[in-house]
C-alpha positions as CSV (number, residue, x, y, z in Angstrom):
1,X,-40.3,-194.5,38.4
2,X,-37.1,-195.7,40.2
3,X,-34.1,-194.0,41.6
4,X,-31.1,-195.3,43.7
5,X,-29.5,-193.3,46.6
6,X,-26.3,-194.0,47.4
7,X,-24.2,-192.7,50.3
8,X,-20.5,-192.8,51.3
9,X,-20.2,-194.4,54.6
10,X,-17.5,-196.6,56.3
11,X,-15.1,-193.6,56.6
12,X,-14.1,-194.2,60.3
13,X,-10.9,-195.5,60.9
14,X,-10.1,-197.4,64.7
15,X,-11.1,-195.5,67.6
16,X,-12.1,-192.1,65.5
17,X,-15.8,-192.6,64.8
18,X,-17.0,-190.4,61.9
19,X,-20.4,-190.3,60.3
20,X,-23.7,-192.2,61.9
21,X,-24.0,-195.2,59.3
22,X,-26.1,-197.2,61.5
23,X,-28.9,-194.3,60.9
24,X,-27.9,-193.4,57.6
25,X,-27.4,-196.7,56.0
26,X,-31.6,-198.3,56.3
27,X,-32.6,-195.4,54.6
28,X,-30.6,-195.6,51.3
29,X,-30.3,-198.4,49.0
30,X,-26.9,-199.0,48.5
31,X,-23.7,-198.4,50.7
32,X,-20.6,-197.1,48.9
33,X,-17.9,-198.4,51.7
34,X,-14.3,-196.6,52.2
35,X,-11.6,-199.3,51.5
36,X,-8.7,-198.2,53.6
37,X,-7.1,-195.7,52.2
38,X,-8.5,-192.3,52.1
39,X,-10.6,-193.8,55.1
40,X,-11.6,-196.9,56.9
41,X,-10.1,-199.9,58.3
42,X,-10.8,-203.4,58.3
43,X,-12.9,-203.8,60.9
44,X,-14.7,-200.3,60.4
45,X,-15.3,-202.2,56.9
46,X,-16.8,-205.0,58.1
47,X,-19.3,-203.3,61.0
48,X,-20.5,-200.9,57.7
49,X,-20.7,-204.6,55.9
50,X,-22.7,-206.2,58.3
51,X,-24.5,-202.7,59.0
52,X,-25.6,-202.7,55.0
53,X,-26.4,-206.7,55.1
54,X,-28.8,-206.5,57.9
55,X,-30.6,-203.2,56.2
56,X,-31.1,-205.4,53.0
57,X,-28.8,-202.4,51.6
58,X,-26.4,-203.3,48.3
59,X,-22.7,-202.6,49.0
60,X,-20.1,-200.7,46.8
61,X,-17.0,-199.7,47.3
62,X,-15.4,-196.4,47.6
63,X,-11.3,-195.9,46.7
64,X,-9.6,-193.2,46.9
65,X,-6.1,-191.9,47.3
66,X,-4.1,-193.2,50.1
67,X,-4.7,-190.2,51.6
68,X,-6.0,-190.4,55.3
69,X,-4.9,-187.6,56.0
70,X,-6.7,-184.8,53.9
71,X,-9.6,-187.6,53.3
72,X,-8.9,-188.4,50.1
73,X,-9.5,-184.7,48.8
74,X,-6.3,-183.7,47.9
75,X,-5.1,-184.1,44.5
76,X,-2.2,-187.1,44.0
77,X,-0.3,-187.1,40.9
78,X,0.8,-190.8,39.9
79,X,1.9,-193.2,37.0
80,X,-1.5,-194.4,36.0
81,X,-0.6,-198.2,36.3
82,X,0.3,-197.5,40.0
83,X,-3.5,-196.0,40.2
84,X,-5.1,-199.1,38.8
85,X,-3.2,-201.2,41.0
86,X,-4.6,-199.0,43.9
87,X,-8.0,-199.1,42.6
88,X,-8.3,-202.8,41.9
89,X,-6.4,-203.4,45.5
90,X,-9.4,-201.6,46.9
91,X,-12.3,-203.6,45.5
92,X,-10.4,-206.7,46.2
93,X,-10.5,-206.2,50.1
94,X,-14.0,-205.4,50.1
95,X,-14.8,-208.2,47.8
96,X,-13.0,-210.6,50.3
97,X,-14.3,-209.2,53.5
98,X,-18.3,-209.0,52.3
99,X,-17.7,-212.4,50.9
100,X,-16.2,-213.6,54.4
101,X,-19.5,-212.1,56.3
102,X,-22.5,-213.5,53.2
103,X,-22.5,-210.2,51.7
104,X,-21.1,-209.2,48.0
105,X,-19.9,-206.0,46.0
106,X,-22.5,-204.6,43.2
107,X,-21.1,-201.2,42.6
108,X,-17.7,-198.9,42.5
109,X,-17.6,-194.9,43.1
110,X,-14.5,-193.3,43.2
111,X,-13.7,-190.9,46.1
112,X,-13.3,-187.6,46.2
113,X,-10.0,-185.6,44.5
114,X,-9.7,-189.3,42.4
115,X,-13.3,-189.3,41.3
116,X,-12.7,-185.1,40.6
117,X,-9.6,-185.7,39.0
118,X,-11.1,-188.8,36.6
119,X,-13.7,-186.9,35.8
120,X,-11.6,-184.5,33.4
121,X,-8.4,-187.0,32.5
122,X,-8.8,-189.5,30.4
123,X,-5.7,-191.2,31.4
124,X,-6.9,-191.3,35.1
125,X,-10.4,-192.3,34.1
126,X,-9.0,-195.4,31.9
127,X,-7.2,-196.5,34.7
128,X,-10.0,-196.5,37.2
129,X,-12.0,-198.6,35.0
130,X,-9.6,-200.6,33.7
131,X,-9.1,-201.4,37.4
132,X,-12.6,-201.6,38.0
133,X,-13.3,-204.5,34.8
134,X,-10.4,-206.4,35.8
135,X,-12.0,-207.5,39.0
136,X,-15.3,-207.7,38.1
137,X,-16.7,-207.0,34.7
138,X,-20.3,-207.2,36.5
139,X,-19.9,-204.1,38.6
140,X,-22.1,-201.0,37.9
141,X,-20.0,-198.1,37.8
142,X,-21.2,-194.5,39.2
143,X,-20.2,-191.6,37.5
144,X,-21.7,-188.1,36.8
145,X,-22.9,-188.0,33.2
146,X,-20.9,-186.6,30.3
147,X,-17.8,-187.1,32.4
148,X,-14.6,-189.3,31.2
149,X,-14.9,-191.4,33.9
150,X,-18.9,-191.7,32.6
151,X,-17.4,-191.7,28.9
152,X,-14.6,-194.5,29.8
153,X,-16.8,-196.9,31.7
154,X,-19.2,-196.7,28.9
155,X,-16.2,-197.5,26.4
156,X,-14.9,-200.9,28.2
157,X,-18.9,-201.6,28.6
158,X,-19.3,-200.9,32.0
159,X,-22.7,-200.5,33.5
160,X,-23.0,-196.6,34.5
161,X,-25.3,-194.9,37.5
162,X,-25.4,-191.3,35.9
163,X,-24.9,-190.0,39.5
164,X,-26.4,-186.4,41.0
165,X,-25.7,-185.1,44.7
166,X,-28.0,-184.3,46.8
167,X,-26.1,-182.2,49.3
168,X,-23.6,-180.4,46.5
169,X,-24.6,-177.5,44.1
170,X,-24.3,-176.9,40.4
171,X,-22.8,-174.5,38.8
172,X,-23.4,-173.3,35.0
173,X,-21.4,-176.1,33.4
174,X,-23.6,-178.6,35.3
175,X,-20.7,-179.2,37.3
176,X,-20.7,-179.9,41.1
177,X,-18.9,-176.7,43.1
178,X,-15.3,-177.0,44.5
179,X,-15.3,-177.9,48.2
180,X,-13.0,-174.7,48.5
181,X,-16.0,-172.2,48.4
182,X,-18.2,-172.3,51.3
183,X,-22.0,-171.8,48.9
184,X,-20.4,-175.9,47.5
185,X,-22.3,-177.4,50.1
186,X,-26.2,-178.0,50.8
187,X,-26.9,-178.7,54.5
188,X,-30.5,-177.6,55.0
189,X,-32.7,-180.8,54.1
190,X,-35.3,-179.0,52.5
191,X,-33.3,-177.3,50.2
192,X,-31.5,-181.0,49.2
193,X,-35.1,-182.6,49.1
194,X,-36.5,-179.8,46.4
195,X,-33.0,-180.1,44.5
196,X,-33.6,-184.0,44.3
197,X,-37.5,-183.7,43.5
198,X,-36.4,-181.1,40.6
199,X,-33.8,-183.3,39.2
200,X,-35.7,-187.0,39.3
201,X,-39.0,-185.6,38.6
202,X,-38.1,-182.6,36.1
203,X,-35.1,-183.2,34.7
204,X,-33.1,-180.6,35.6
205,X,-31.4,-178.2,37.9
206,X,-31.1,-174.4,39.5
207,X,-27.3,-173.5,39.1
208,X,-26.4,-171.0,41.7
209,X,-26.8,-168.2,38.9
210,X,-30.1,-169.5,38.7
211,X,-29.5,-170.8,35.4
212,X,-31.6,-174.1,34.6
213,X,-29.5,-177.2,33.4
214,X,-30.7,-180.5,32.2
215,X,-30.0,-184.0,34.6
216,X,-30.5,-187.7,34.0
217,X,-30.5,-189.2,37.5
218,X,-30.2,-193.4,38.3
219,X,-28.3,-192.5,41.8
220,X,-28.4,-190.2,44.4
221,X,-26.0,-189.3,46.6
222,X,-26.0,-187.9,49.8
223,X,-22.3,-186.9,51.7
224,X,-21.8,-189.4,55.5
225,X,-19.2,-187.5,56.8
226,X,-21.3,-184.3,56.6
227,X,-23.2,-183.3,60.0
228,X,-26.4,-183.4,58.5
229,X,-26.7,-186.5,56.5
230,X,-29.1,-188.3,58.2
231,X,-31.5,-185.4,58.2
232,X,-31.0,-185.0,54.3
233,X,-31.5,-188.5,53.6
234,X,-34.9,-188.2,55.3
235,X,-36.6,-185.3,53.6
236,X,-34.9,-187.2,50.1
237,X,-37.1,-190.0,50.9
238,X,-40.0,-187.9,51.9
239,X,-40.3,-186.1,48.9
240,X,-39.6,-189.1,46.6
241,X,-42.2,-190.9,48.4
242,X,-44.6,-188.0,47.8
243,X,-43.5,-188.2,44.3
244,X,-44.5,-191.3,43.8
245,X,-40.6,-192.2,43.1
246,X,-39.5,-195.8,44.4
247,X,-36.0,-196.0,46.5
248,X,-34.0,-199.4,45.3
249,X,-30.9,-200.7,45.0
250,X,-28.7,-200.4,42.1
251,X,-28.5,-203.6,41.3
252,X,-32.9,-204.2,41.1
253,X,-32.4,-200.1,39.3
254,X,-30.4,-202.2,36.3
255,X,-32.4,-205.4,36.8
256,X,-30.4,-207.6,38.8
């Protein structure tokens, strides 16, 4: 058995350090990079580059809304060929800048309130991917199954990573929990660790009413920006290690 993780990293921006990619980033297998807008700069995008390069580690990129100030997470209402533009602008610099160091893009994963917001309107979903095959028809898309950004990328024959978090939990729907409750979050390792071996191993997982609910998992994702990252990332590998469960990139996961 194979299984990607994936983690957000890159989201510095100039002197304002956040997140520890450099421990982070050699223990997952590919690094979804902020673009400059929700987070991240150029140069922060090109240490996490060369970070990712020299850990053999595949590199994706991250858009968001232009949103540095609440990180991306706040909701943006816009014309939906003004979002593709946005979306498409973002691959392209990280195309450009891992080309420029030896290094190129595999995968997209939308940020934050544009990945929340795509994963319920069509409109916004066909625009992301519409942005998304434009650039590169090639790139594997990572979406959470049964979403319409899952359900659009599949419709313009996108590759899709059927994504589940590692450090977020579930509610009855099978749904990730809203950031505005303080139970959305899991910060204690082993907790995120049993989650993972549950979901990869079983096929499932405990909604916070205890409920059980079916999972297909290609990519794992684990939060940079939270405190506690690192520490998650490391009991994920244990117990998929102990599992028997091999840790690759996504593109070796679809063959590449």
């Amino acid at each position: 058995m194979k299984v990607n993780i994936n983690a957000d990293v890159g989201e510095s921006f100039g002197r304002y350090p956040l997140g520890t990619d450099e421990d982070l980033i050699p223990l997952i297998g590919s690094a979804s990079i902020a673009c400059g807008m929700h987070a991240g700069d150029p140069t922060t995008m090109v240490k996490t580059i060369k970070i990712a390069l020299d850990a053999a580690v595949s590199i994706g990129a991250h858009p968001g809304f232009d949103d540095r100030w609440g990180f991306g997470r706040r909701q943006v209402q816009m014309d939906t060929s003004d979002l593709e533009n946005l979306v498409a602008y973002q691959i392209g610099a990280l195309k450009a800048l891992a080309a420029a160091h030896g290094g190129s893009v595999s995968h997209v994963k939308p940020h934050g309130a544009l990945n929340n917001m795509a994963m319920v309107d069509r409109l916004y979903a066909d625009a992301v991917v519409r942005a998304v095959k434009s650039v590169d028809a090639d790139l594997i898309f990572v979406a959470n199954v049964g979403t319409e950004l899952a359900l659009a990328a599949d419709a313009v024959g996108l590759r899709v990573a059927r994504e589940f978090y590692a450090d977020r939990k579930y509610n009855d729907e099978g749904h990730i929990i809203s950031r505005k409750y303080e139970h959305a979050m899991i910060r204690d390792p082993e907790m995120a660790s049993a989650q993972i071996r549950r979901a990869v191993c079983d096929g499932e997982v405990i909604s916070v009413s205890g409920r059980k609910i079916p999972v297909a998992v290609d990519s794992i994702c684990i939060h940079g920006d939270e405190p506690t990252a690192v520490a998650v990332a490391r009991s994920v590998r244990e117990v998929l290690d102990r599992e028997g469960v091999e840790m690759v990139g996504l593109p070796e996961l679809f063959g590449n």
